[in-house]
C-alpha positions in Angstrom: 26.5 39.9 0.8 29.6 37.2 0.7 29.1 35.7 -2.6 30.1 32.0 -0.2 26.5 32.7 1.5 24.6 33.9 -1.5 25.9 30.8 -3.2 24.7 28.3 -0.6 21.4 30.0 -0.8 20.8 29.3 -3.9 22.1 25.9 -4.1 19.3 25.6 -1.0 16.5 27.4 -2.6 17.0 24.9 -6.1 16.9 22.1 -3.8 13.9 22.4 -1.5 11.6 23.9 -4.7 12.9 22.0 -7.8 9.7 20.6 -8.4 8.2 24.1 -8.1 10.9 25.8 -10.4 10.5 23.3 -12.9 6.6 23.8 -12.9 7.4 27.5 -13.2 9.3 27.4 -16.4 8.3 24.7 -18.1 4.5 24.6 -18.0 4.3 26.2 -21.3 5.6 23.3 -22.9 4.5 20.6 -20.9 1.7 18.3 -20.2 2.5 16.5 -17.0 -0.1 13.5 -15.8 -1.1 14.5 -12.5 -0.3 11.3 -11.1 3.2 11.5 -12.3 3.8 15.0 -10.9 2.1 14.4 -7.5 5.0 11.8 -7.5 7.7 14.2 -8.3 6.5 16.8 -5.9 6.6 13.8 -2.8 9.6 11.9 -4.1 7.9 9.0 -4.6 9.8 6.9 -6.8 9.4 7.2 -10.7 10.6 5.8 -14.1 11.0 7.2 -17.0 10.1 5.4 -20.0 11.0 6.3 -23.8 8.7 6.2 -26.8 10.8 5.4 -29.7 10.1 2.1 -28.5 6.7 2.3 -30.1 7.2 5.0 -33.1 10.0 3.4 -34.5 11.2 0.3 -32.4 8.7 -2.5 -32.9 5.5 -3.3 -35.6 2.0 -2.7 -34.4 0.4 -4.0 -32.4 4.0 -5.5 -30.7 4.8 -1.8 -29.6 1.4 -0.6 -28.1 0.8 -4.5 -26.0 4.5 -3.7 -25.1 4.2 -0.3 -23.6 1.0 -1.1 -21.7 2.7 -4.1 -20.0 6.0 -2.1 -19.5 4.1 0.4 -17.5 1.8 -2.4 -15.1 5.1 -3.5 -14.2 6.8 -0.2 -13.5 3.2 0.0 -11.0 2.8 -3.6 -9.7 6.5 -3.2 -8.9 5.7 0.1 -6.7 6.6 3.2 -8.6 5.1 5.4 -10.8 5.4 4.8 -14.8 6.3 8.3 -17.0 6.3 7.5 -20.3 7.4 10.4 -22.8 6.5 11.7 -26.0 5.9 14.9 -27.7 2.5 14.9 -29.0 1.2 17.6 -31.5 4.1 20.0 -30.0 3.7 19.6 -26.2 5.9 17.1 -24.3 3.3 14.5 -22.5 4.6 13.0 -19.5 2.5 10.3 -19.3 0.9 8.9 -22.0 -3.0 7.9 -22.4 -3.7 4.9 -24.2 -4.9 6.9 -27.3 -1.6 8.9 -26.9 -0.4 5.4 -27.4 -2.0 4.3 -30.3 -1.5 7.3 -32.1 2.0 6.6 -31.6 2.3 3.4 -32.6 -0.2 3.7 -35.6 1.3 7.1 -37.9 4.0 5.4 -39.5 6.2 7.9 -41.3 4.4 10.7 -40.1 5.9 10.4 -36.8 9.3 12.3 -36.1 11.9 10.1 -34.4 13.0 13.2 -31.6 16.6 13.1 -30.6 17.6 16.1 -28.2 18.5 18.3 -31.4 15.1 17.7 -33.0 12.8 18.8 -29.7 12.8 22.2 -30.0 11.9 21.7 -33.8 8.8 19.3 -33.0 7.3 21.7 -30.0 7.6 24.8 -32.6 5.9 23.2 -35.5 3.1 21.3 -33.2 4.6 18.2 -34.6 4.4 14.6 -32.9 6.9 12.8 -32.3 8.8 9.2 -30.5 11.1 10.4 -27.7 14.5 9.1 -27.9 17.0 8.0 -25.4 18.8 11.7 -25.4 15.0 13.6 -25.8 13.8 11.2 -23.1 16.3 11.4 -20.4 16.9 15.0 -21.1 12.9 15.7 -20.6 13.0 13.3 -17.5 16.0 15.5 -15.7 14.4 19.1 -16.4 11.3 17.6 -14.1 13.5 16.2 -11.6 13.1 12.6 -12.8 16.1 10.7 -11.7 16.0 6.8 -13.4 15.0 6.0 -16.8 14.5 2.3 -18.1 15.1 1.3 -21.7 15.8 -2.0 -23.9 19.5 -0.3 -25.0 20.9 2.6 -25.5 22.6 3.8 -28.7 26.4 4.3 -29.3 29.2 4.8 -31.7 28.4 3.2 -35.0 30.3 1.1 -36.9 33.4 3.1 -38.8 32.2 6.0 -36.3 35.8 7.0 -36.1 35.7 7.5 -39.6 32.1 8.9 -39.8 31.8 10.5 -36.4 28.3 8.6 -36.4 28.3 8.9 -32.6 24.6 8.8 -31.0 23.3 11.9 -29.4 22.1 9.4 -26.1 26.2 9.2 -24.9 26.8 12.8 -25.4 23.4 13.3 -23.2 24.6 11.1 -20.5 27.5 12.8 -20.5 25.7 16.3 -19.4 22.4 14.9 -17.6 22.5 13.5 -13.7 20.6 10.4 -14.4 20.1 6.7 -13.9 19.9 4.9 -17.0 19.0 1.2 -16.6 19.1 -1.0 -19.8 20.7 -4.1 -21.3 24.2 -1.8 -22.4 24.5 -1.1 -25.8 22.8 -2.3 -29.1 24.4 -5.4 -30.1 24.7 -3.4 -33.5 27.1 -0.7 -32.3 30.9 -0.7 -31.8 30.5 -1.8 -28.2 34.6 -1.0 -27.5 34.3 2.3 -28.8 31.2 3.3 -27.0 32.4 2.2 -23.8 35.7 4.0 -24.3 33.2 7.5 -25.4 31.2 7.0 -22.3 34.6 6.8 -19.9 35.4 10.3 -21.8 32.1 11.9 -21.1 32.3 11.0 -17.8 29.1 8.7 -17.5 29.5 6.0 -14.6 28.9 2.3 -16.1 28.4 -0.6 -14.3 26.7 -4.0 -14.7 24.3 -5.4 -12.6 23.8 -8.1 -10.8 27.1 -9.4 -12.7 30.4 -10.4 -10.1 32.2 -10.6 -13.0 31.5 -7.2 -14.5 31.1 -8.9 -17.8 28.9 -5.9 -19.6 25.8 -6.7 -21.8 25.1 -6.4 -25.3 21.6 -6.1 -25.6 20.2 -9.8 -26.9 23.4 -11.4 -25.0 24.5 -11.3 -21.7 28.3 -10.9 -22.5 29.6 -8.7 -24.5 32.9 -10.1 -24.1 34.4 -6.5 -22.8 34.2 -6.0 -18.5 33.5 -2.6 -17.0 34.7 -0.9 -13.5 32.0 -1.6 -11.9 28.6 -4.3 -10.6 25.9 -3.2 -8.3 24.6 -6.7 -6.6 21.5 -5.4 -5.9 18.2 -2.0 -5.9 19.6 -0.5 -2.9 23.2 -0.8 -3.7 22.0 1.0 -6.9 20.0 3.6 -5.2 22.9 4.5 -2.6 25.2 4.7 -6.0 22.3 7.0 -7.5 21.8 8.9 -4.6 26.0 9.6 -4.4 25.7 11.5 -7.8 22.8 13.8 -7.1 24.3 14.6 -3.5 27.7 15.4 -4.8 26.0 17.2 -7.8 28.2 15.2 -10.9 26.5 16.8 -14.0 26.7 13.7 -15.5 24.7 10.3 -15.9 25.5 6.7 -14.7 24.5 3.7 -17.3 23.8 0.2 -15.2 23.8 -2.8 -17.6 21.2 -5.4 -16.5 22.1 -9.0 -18.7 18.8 -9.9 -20.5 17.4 -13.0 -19.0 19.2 -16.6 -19.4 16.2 -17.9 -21.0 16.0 -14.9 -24.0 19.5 -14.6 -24.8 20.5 -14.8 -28.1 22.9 -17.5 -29.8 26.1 -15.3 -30.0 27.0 -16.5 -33.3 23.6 -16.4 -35.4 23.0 -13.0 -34.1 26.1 -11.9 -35.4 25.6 -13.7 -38.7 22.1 -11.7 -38.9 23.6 -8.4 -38.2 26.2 -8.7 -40.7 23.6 -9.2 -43.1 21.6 -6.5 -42.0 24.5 -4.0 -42.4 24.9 -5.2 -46.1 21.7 -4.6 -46.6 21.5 -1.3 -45.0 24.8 -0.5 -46.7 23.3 -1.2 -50.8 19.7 0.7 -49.9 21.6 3.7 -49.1 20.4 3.7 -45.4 21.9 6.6 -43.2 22.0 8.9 -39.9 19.0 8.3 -37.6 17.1 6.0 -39.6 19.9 3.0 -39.1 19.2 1.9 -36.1 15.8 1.5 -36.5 16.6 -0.3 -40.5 18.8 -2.7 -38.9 16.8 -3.8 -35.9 13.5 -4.0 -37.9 15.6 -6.1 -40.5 17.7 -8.6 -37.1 14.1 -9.3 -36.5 12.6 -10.4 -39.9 16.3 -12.6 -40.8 15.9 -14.6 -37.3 12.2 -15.1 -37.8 10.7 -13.1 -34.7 13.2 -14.3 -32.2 14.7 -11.0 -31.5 11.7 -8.9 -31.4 10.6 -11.4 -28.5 14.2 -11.0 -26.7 13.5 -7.5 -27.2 10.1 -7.4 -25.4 11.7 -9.8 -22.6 14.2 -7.6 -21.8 12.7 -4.2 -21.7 10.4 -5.6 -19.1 13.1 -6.7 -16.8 14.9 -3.5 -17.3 11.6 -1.7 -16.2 11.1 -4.1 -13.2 14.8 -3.6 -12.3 14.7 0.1 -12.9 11.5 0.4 -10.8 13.1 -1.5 -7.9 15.7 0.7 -7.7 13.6 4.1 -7.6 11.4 2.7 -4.4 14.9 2.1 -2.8 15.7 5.8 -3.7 12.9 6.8 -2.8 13.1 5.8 0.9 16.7 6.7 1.0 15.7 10.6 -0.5 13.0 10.4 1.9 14.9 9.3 5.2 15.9 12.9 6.4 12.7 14.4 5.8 10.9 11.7 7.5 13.5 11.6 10.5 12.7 14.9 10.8 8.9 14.2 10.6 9.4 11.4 13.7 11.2 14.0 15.9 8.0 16.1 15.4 5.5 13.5 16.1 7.7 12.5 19.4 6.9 15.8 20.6 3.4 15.8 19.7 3.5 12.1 21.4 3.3 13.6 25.0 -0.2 15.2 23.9 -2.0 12.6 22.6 -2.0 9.3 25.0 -5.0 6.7 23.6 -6.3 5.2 26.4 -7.1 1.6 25.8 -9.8 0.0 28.5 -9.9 -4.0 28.3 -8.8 -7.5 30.1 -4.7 -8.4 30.6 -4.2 -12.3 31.0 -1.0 -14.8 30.7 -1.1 -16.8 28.3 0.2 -20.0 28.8 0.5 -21.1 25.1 1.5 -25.3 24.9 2.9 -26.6 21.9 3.0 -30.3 20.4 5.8 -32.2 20.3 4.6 -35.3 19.0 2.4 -36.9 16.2 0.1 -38.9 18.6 -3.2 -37.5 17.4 -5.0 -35.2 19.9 -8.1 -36.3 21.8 -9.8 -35.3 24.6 -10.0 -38.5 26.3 -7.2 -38.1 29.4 -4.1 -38.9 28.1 -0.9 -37.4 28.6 1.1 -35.3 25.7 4.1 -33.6 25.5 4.1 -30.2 25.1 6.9 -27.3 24.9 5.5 -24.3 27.2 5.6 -20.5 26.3 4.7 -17.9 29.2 4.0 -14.4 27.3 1.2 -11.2 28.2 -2.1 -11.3 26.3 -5.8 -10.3 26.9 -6.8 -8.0 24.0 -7.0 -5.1 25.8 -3.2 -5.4 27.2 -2.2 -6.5 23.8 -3.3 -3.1 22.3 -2.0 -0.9 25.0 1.6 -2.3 24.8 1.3 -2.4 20.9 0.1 1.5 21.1 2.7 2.2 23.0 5.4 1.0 21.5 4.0 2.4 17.9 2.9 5.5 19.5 4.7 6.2 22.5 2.4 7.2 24.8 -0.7 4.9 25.9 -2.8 4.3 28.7 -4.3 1.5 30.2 -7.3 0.9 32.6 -7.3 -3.0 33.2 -6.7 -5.1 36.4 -4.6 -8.0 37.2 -4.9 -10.3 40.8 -2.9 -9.8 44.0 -0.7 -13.3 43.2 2.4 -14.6 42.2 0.7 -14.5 38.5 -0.6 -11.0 38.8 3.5 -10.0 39.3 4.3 -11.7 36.2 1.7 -10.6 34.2 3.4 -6.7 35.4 6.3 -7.8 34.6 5.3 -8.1 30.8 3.7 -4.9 30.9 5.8 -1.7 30.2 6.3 0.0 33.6 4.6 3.4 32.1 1.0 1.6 31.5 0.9 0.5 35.1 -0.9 3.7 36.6 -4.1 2.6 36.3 -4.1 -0.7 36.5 -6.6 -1.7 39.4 -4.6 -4.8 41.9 -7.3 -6.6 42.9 -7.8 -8.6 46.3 -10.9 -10.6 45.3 -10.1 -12.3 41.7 -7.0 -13.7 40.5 -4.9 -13.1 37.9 -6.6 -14.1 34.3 -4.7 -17.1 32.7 -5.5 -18.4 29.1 -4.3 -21.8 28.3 -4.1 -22.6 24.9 -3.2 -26.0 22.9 -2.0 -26.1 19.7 -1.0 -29.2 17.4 2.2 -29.6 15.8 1.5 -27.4 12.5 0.9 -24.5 15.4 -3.1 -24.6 15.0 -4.9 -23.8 18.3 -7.4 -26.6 19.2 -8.6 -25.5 22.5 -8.6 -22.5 24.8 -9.5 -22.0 28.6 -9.6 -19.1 30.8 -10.6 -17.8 33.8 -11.3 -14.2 33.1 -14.1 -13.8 36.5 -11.3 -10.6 37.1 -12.5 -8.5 34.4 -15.5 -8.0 36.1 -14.0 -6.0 38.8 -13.2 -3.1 36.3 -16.5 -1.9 37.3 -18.3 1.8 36.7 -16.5 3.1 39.8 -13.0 2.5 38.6 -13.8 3.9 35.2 -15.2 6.9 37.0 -12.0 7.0 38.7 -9.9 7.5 35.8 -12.1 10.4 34.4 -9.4 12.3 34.1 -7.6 10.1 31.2 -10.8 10.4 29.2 -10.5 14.2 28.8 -7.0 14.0 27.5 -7.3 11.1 25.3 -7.8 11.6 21.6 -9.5 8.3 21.2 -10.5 5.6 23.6 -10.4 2.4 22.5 -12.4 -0.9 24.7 -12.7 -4.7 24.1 -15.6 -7.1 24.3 -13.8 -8.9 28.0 -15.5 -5.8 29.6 -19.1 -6.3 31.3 -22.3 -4.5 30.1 -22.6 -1.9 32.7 -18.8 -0.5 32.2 -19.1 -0.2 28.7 -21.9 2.1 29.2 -19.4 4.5 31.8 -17.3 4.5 29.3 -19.6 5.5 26.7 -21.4 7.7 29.0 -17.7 9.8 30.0 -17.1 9.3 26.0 -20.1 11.5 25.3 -19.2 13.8 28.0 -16.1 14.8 26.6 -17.1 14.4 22.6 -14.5 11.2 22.4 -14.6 8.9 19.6 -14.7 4.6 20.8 -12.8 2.4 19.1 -13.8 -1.2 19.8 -12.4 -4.5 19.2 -15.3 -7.2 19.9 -12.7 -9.9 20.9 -14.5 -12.8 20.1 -18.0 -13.8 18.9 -19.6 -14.2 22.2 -18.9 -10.4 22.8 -19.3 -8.6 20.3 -22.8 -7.6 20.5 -22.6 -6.9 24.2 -22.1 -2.3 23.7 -24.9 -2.4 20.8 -27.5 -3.6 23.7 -27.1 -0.8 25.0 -29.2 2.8 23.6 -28.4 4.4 20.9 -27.9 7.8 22.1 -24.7 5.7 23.8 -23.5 3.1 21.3 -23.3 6.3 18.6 -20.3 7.0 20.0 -18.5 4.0 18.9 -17.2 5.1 15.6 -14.1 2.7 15.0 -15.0 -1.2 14.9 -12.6 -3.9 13.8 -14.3 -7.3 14.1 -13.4 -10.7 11.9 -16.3 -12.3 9.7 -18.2 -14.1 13.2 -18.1 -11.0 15.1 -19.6 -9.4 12.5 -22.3 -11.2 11.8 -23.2 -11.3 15.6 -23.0 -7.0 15.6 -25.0 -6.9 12.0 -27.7 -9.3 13.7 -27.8 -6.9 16.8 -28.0 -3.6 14.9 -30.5 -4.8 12.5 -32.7 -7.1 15.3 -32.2 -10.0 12.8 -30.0 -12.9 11.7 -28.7 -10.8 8.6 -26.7 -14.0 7.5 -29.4 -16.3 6.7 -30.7 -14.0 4.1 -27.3 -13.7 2.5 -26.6 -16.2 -0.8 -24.3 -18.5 0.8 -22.7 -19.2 -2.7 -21.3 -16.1 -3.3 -17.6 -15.4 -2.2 -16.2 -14.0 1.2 -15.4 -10.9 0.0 -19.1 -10.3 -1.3 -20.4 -11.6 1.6 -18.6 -9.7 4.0 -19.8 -6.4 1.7 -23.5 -7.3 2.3 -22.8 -7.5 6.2 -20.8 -4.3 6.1 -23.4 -2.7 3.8 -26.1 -3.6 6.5 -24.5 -1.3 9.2 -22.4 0.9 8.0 -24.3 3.8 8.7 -23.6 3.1 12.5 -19.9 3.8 12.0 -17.3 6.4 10.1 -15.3 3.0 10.0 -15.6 -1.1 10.2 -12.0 -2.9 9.7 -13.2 -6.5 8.7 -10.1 -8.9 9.6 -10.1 -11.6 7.4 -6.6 -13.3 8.8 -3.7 -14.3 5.8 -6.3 -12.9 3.2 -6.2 -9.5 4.2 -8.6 -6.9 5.8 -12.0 -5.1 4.4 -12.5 -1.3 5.3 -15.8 0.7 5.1 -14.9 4.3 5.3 -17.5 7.1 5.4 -15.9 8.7 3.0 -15.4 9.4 -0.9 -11.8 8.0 -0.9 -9.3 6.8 1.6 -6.3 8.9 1.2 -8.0 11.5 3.9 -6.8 11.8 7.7 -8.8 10.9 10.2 -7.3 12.8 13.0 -5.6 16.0 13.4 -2.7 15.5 15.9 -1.6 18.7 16.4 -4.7 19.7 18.4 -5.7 15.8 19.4 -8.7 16.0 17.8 -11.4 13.7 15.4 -11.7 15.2 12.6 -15.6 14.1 12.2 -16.4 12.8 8.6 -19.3 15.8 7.0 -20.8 13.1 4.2 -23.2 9.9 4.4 -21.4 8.2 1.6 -19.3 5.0 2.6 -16.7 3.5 0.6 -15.5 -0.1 0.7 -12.2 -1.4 -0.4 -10.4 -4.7 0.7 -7.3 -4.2 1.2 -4.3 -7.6 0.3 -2.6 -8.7 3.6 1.3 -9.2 2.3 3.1 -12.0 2.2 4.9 -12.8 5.6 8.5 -15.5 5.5 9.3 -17.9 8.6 6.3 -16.9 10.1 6.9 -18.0 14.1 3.2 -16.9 16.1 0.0 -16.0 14.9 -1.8 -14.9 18.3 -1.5 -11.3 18.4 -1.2 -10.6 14.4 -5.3 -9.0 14.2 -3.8 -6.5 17.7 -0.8 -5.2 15.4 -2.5 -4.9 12.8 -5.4 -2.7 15.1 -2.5 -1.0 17.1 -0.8 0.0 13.7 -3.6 1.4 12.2 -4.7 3.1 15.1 -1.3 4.8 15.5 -0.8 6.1 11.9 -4.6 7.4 12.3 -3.5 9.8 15.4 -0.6 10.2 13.6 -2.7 12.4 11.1 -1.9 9.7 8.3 -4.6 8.8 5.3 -7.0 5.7 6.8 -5.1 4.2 3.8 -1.3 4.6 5.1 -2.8 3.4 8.2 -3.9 0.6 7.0 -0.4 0.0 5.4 1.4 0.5 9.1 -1.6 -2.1 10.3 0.1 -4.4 7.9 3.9 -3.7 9.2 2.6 -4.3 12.7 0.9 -7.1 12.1 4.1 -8.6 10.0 6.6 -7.9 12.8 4.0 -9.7 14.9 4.0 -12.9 13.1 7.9 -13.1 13.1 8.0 -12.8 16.9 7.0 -15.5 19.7 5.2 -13.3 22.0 1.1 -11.8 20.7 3.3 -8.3 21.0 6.9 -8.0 20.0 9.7 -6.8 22.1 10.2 -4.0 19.8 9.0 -3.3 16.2 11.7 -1.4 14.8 15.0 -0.6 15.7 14.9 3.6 15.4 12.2 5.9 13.6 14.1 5.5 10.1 13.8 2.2 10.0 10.1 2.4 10.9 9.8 5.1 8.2 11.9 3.1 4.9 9.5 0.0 6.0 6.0 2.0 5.9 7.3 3.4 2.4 7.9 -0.1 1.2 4.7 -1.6 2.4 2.3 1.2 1.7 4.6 1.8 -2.5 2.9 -2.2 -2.4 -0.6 -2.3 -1.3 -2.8 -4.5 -3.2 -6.1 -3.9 -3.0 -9.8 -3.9 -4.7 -12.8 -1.0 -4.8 -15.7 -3.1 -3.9 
């Protein structure tokens, strides 16, 4: 064989099963968390974190509060922390908080572990504080690609003379990896380290920093300007992602400024260091154990104040550093999940919902004035906004345009309105809705006030009684092909029971959306052999006390402690009928939404698309677990935020996703929705990888609470 093709095999081979290589070969020395490798195996993002920091860098208990903080923010920021040690000869990735202590308690005891002192520790069972160099070279051999530290080390003073040159630039020089810190130690020769790093190859750049001016550790200028600045995360993740793609065996160092508010006075600290040196210089002080001498002794000569600069900007070089891998993350990602979007197109064609439910114009009329609002005949000015709603619409147009493939059963009047209201209704959804000759055309009218709140609706919705048993019957067909079939509460008694009736027939899971209070219990009227079927329910806090008081034939609210909070309240009404369903989505608006899942944990699929098909939950256990709704900017309409969020979640359910990625494409829906002046927006995303890097974001930032 050419050795060309033999060659590109292997380069393929190391790249599709790094993570399994690496397990391979070094699972005899290491002891990776299994949160931290799950990450390396799906690229989420990661950061590598050092422990020098708390052997040798700060006093107890500065070093163990420290770490613990550093690694919340690593997670609150969206990635996954990986802090490194070697502990009693194995190399922890990941670090429990005894781990930690033991760390920052042993004193002397511990071994400070640059990259020529790892292979000593591991074959003597010793323990031992990671370095920069042990730390980034441990990170690389697992496929870790960013590392966050307070500094890095350098060439010492008189280091021309000494060849006192730290191990961490000839590391970066051999190791493809991100380092993000605050440059070098303010102690160093910052000229000469800089001028080492351009030999060894190592890409530096500032951050955030037009002016290039490169930190020094407790200031934000160290007088001497680099190449490079990267403005921002994904600027850094694209330069990041450059390197490993055109396979550089060498490291890039990005120098994040410490903030304004921590930064040293230039000329005390240079004052203290001076004095440090001279102290360092008549103990006899030398090699490894400098560093740590002079820092220890910067601290005690300006009375704290750079032991708290040091804290400050470690976390800031952790939140930066974890920024950046989420961006890499989606940007490692984006093939793979282009690739995944082509697939589920395909797949699309198989698996068409079919959504049953009322379609209306909404005729929404806005304030324009201060006069206050009463009902009393008098004339106001309004601006007026013609868009499609009725919930059932709504859904079917947001399914579709998440999913691709929808369809509808609804009706609409023979009028000029009924032609509009198909005109906001995607041409491929039109099959089965009925035309009628007897009722017109639904229309909502809705008033809101100036600050956009909605102080009265009116409708005419007489036309959703002609989507009667017969024309459900008539659409039999859809129900055999539909993986899930999903109904709101505009429907009348007797065809909710066809529905359920066909539903049962052909083993099809409901989903239903109550609509508003005065519906929702209409279905659970009905027998249970029937309503059993409904397995999906996604009502706010008023529809769901109206379905807890008709599954449990009595007012479940008024036996509830009104004192306690929503979220405990809405547990006790969930907890009252959960048993009904596999799962209740509890929209609770801005604040966010409440799931009960019958199930031990949410990261399980709910469907299996590939053969369209429930994948019926085997256990009586239920799980609750409220669920943050993100912050939204320039927020422009509210009405059809609770559909996206339904429509989202429904799709990344038949898309075979875990109930909680659905919940997180619920969210994105729902965003989108609130940034657009029509209940469903004109499109969500521009192409699948857009789609793809937002769901990433938004479900890397989920905030939520086990109830």
């Amino acid at each position: 064989m050419p050795f060309g093709i033999v060659r590109n095999l292997l380069i393929q081979y190391s790249k599709s099963s790094f993570a399994q290589i690496n397990s391979r070969y070094y699972s005899a020395l290491f002891d990776v968390d299994p949160k931290i490798q799950n990450a390396i195996n799906k690229r989420k993002p990661i950061v590598a974190l050092e422990s020098t920091i708390i052997s040798h860098g700060m006093p107890f208990p500065h070093n163990v509060d420290t770490a613990l903080e550093v690694e919340n923010l690593v997670s609150s920021t969206g990635a996954v922390p990986a802090t490194i040690a070697i502990v009693d000869g194995r190399i922890k990735v990941g670090l429990s908080e005894k781990d930690l202590i033991k760390l920052a308690k042993a004193g002397d005891t511990i071994v400070k572990c640059s990259r020529r002192d790892m292979a000593y520790a591991v074959a003597k069972k010793q323990t031992g504080g990671t370095t920069v160099a042990a730390t980034i070279r441990a990170a690389c051999m697992l496929g870790i690609k960013i590392f966050a530290t307070g500094g890095i080390g350098g060439v010492h003073r008189n280091g021309h003379i000494t060849m006192d040159v730290s191990a961490d630039l000839v590391e970066l020089g051999r190791t493809p990896i991100a380092v993000i810190s605050s440059g070098v130690k303010s102690i160093l020769d910052i000229p000469r380290t800089l001028e080492y790093l351009e030999t060894q190859g190592v890409c530096v750049t500032t951050y955030g920093n037009a002016e290039q001016h490169f930190p020094d550790f407790y200031t934000q200028d160290s007088g001497i300007k680099v190449p490079y600045n990267l403005s921002d995360p994904q600027e850094a993740a694209f330069l990041i992602n450059a390197l490993n793609k055109l396979q550089i065996n060498s490291g890039i160092l990005i120098g994040v400024p410490i903030p304004k508010e921590y930064a040293a006075d230039k000329d005390q600290l240079t004052a203290a260091i001076e004095q440090a040196y001279t102290e360092a210089e008549l103990k006899g002080v030398t090699g490894k154990d400098v560093t740590p001498f002079i820092l220890a002794a910067v601290a005690r000569i300006t009375e704290g104040n750079s032991l708290q600069a040091n804290v400050a900007l470690i976390k800031n070089n952790a939140v930066v550093a974890a920024q950046i891998a989420c961006e890499l993350s989606q940007i490692e990602q984006s093939p793979l999940l282009e690739s995944m979007a082509k697939e589920d197109s395909t797949r699309n064609s198989l698996l068409k919902p079919l959504v049953i439910g009322g379609s209306m114009l909404d005729l929404s009329q806005n304030l324009i004035e201060d006069k206050p609002l009463a009902l009393d005949g008098a004339t106001y000015h309004t601006r007026v906004t013609m868009t499609g709603g009725g919930v059932g619409r709504n859904l079917a147009e947001a399914i579709y345009k998440l999913h691709g493939q929808a369809n509808l059963i609804s009706a609409v009047g023979n009028d000029h309105m009924g032609e509009s209201l198909l005109q906001l209704i995607p041409e491929q959804l039109h099959k089965c809705i009925l035309i009628s000759q007897e009722e017109s055309t639904a229309i909502c009218a809705i008033l809101f006030d100036k600050v956009g709140d909605c102080k009265i609706c009116m409708a005419n919705m007489q036309i959703h009684e002609q989507i009667t048993p017969f024309i459900i019957t008539k659409h039999e067909n859809e129900f055999k092909t539909a993986p899930l079939v999903i109904m709101d509460g505009n429907l009348s008694k007797e065809a909710m029971k066809s529905i359920l009736q066909l539903t049962l027939k052909y083993s099809k899971p409901v989903f239903f959306e109550p609509t508003d209070k005065w519906k929702a219990a209409k279905p659970f009227q009905l027998g249970f052999d029937l309503t059993k079927q409904i397995r999906f329910i996604s009502p706010n806090i008023l529809e769901l006390e109206i379905i807890a008081e008709a599954l449990c034939l009595k007012n479940i609210a008024q036996h509830i402690d009104k004192n306690i909070n929503l979220l405990s309240y809405c547990k006790t009404l969930v907890e009252s009928i959960n048993s009904h369903f596999d799962c209740i989505a509890v929209t609770l608006g801005g604040r966010g939404v409440l799931v009960s899942l019958r199930a031990d944990n949410f990261e399980i699929p709910l469907f299996n698309p590939e053969s369209c098909t429930y994948l019926v939950p085997k256990t009586d256990k239920h799980s609750i677990r409220f669920y943050e709704a993100p912050l939204v900017k320039d927020i422009v309409n509210v009405s059809g935020a609770g559909d996206s969020w339904s429509s989202g979640f429904i799709t990344g359910l038949l898309r075979g996703f875990s109930v909680q990625r659905s919940v997180a494409l619920g969210f994105l829906a729902a965003t989108k929705a609130l940034q657009y002046d029509s209940a469903v927006p004109h499109k969500y995303f521009e192409c699948p990888a857009e789609e793809q890097k937002l769901l990433q974001r938004t479900f890397n930032t989920l905030h939520f609470q086990d109830m």
